[in-house]
VMD Tcl script that draws the C-alpha trace (Angstrom):
set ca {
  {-27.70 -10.15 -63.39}
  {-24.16 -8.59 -64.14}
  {-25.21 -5.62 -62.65}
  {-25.91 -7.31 -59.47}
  {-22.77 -9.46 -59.35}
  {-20.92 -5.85 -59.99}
  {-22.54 -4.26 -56.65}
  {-21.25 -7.85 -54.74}
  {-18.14 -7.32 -55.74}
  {-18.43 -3.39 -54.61}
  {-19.51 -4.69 -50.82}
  {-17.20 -6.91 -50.56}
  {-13.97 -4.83 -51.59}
  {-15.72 -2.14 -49.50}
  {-15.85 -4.38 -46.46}
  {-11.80 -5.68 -47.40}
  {-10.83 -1.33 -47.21}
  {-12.46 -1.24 -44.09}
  {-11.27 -4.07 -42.35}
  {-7.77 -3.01 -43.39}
  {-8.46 0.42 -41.78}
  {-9.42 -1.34 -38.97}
  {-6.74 -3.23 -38.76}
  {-4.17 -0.27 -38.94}
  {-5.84 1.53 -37.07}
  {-5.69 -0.83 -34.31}
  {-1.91 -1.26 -34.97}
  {-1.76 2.57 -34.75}
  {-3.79 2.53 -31.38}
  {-0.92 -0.18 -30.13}
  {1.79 1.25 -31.43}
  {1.09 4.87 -29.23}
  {0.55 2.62 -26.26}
  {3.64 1.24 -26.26}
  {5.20 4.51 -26.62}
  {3.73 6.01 -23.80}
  {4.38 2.95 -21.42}
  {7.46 3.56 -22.33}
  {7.84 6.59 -21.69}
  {6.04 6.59 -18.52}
  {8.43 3.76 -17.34}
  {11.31 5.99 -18.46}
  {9.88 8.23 -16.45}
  {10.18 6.27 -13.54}
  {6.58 4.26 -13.25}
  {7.01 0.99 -12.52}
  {5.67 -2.07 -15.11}
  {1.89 -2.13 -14.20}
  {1.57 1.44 -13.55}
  {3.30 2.37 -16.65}
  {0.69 0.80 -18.56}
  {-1.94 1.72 -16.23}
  {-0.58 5.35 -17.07}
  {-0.50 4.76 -21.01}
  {-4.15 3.54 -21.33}
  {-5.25 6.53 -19.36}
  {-3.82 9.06 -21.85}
  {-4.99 6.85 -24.77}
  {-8.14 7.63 -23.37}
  {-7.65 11.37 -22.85}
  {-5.98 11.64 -26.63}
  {-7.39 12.54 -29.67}
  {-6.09 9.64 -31.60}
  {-8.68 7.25 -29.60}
  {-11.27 8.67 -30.70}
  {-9.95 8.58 -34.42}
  {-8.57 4.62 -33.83}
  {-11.71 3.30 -32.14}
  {-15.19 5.30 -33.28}
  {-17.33 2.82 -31.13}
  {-15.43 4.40 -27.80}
  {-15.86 7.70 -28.62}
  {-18.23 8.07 -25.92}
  {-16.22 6.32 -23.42}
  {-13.28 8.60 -23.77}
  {-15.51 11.89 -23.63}
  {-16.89 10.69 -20.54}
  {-13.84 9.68 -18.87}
  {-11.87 13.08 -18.26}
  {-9.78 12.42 -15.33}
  {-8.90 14.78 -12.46}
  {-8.86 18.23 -12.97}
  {-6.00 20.21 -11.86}
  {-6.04 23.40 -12.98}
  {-7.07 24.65 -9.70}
  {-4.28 25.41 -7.65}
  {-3.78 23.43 -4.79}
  {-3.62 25.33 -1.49}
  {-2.45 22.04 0.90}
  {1.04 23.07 2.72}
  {2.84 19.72 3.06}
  {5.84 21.05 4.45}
  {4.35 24.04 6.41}
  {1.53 21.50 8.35}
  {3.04 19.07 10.81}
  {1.27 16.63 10.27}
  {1.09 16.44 6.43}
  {4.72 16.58 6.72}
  {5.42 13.60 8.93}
  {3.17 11.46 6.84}
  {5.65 12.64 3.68}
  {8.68 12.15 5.56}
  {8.17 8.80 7.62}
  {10.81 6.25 6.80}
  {10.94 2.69 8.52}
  {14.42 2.31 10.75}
  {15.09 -1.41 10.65}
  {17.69 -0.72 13.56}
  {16.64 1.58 16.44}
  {18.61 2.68 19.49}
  {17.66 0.79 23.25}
  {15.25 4.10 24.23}
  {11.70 3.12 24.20}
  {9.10 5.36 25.19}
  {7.50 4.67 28.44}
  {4.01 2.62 28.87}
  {2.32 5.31 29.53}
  {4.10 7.41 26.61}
  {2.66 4.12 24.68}
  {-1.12 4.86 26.37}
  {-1.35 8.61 25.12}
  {-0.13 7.56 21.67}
  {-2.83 4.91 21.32}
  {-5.37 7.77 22.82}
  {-4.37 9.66 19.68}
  {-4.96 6.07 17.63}
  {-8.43 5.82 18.95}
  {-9.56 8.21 16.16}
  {-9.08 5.49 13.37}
  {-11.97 5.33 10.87}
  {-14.06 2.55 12.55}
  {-17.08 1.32 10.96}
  {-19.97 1.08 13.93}
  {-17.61 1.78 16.50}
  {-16.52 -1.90 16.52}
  {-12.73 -1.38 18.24}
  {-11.47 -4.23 16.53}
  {-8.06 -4.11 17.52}
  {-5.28 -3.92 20.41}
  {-1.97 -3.80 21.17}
  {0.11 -6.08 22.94}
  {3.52 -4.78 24.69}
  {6.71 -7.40 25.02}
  {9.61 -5.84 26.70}
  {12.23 -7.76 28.60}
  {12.25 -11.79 28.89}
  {8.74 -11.71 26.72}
  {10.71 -11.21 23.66}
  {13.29 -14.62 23.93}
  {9.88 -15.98 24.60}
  {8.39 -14.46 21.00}
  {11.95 -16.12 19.78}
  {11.30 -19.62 21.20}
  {7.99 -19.80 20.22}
  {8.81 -18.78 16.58}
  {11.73 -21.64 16.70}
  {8.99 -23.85 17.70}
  {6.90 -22.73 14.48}
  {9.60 -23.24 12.20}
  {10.94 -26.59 13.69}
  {14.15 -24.96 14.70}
  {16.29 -26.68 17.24}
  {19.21 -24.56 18.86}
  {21.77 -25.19 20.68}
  {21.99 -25.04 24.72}
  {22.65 -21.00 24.88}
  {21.61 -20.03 21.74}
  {18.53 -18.04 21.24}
  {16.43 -16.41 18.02}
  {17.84 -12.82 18.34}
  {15.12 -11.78 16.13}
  {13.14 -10.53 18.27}
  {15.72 -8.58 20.23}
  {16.54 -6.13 17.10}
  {14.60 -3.48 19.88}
  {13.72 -3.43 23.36}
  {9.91 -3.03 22.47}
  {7.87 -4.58 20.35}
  {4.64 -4.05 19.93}
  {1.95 -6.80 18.72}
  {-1.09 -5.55 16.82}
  {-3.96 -7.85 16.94}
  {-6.99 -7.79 14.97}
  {-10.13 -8.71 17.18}
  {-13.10 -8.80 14.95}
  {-16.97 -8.86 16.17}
  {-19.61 -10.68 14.02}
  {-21.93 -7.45 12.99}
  {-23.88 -7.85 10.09}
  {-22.99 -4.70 8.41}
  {-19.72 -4.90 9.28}
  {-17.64 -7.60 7.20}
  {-14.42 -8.97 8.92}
  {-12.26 -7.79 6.01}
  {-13.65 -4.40 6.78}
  {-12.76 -5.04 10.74}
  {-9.04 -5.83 9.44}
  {-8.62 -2.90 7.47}
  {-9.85 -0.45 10.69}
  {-6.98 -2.90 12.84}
  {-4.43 -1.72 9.93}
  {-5.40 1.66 9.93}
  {-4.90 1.66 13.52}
  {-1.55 0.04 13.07}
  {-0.37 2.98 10.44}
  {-1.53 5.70 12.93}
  {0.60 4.62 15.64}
  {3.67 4.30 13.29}
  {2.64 8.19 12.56}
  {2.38 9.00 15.81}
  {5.34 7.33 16.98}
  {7.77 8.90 13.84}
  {6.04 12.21 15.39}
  {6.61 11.99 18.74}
  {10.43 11.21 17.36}
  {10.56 7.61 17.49}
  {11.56 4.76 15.47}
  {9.72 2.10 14.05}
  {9.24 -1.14 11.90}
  {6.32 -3.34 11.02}
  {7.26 -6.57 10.80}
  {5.04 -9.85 9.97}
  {6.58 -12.84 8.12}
  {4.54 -16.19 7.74}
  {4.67 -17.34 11.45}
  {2.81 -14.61 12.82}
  {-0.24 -17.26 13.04}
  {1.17 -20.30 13.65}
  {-0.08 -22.06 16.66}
  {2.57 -21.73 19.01}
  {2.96 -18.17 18.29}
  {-1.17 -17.30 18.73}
  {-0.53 -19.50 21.73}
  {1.79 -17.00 23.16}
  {-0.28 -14.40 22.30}
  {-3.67 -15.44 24.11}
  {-5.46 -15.00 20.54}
  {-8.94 -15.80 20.40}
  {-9.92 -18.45 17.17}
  {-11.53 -15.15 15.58}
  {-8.82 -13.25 16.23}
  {-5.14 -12.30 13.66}
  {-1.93 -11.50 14.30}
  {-1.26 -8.67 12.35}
  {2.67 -8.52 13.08}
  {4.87 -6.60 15.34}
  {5.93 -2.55 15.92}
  {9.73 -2.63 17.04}
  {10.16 0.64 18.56}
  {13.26 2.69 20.03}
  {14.97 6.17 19.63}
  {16.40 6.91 16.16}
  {20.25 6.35 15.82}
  {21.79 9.20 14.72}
  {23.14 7.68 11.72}
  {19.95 7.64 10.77}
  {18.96 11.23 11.53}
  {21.61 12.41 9.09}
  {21.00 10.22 6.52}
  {16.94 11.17 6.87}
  {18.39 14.82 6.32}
  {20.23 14.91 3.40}
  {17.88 12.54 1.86}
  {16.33 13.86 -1.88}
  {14.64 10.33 -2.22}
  {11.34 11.81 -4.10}
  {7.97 10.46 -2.92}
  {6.19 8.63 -5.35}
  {4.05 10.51 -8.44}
  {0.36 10.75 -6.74}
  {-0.84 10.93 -10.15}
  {-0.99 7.11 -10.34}
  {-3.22 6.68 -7.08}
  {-5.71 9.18 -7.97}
  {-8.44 8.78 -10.90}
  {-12.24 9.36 -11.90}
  {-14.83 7.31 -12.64}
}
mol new
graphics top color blue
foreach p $ca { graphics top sphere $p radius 0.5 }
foreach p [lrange $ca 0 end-1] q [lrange $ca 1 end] { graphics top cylinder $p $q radius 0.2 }
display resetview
């Protein structure tokens, strides 16, 4: 009888050690987190990504194996990308790899617009866009001229804005062409509409591409009464159809140009878009 009370009181200070290594060991675990969120935010990674950052090297580190047994086979499993390899991509050397790195929006563009039919060979180029079954679920609408105070009133009307006799929503008028994407999806059934939308925004990114290429300034701009009533109205939209926003387009001030230049704004790390299984 003693005997047996003797080996209960074995198990159960046996199970108190190893709940206290447990317990430290988790501490441990969150304490090296911590640090490296830090340091990745130090190191310029925002909030989210920091820590998005930190549990990846947990992962990759020793320690997590040594903190959490039971994951052991997680982290072996879960190496991340390999880049020993060197890479042999030329960002600067290929033209188009480096206008993708080096395409900035210009909020204020010059009154030069390329022509429609500059606009026609651009979209030609647009065409390409990954597009699930061939669907075209997109187009582009062109306002030059008088159509854009007409964008302005019928944005007033959205918002319940009342001017005065003379006054107009200059908005619209920060360039001399805007361009409306439109997202015009067809019922498929392997072909979801979110899936229709994203083709429409891929289209939409291409053509700021092409235009930065072809030397031109752009800017997307959307806002919340891009599908307000009087504003589909004005575009002719279809009840399936979305307003994706606007391309205001015109030659690059010079300003601009020299600023772009001298710029040593760094693109984002790529390590934090890029992962394995």
């Amino acid at each position: 009888m003693g005997r047996h009370k003797k080996d209960k009181h074995k198990e159960k200070k046996h199970r108190h050690r190893s709940g206290q290594t447990a317990e430290c060991a988790e501490k441990k675990a969150g304490k090296l987190e911590r640090e490296r969120a830090r340091a990745h935010f130090l190191d310029g990674s925002t909030g989210p990504w920091a820590k998005a950052l930190a549990a990846q090297d947990a992962r990759q580190s020793p320690e997590a194996s040594e903190a959490d047994p039971d994951s052991a086979d997680t982290a072996h499993t879960h190496r991340g990308p390999d880049y020993s390899m060197p890479s042999s991509i030329d960002i600067v050397g290929d033209p188009v790899l480096y206008a993708m790195s080096t395409r900035r929006s210009i909020s204020k563009v010059d009154p030069e617009t390329p022509s429609d039919s500059d606009l026609l060979e651009l979209i030609r180029a647009v065409s390409s866009v990954a597009d699930h079954k061939g669907l075209r679920p997109w187009r582009f609408l062109i306002l030059r001229g008088d159509d854009r105070h007409r964008l302005g009133a019928a944005l007033d009307e959205a918002a319940g804005v009342v001017r005065e006799p003379g006054e107009v929503n200059r908005k619209p008028l920060r360039a001399e062409l805007l361009l409306a994407l439109v997202c015009s999806p067809t019922e498929h059934e392997k072909v979801p509409e979110w899936e229709q939308r994203a083709t429409a925004a891929g289209a939409g990114h291409l053509l700021e591409l092409a235009l930065w290429q072809a030397g031109w300034g752009v800017m997307w701009r959307s806002g919340t009464l891009a599908n307000t009533p009087p504003v589909r109205r004005l575009h002719r939209l279809e009840d399936s159809e979305l307003l994706m926003g606007w391309f205001y387009i015109g030659a690059v001030p010079e300003r601009y140009r020299q600023r772009l230049a001298s710029s040593t704004r760094p693109l984002p790390s790529p390590e934090q878009f890029l992962d394995t299984l």
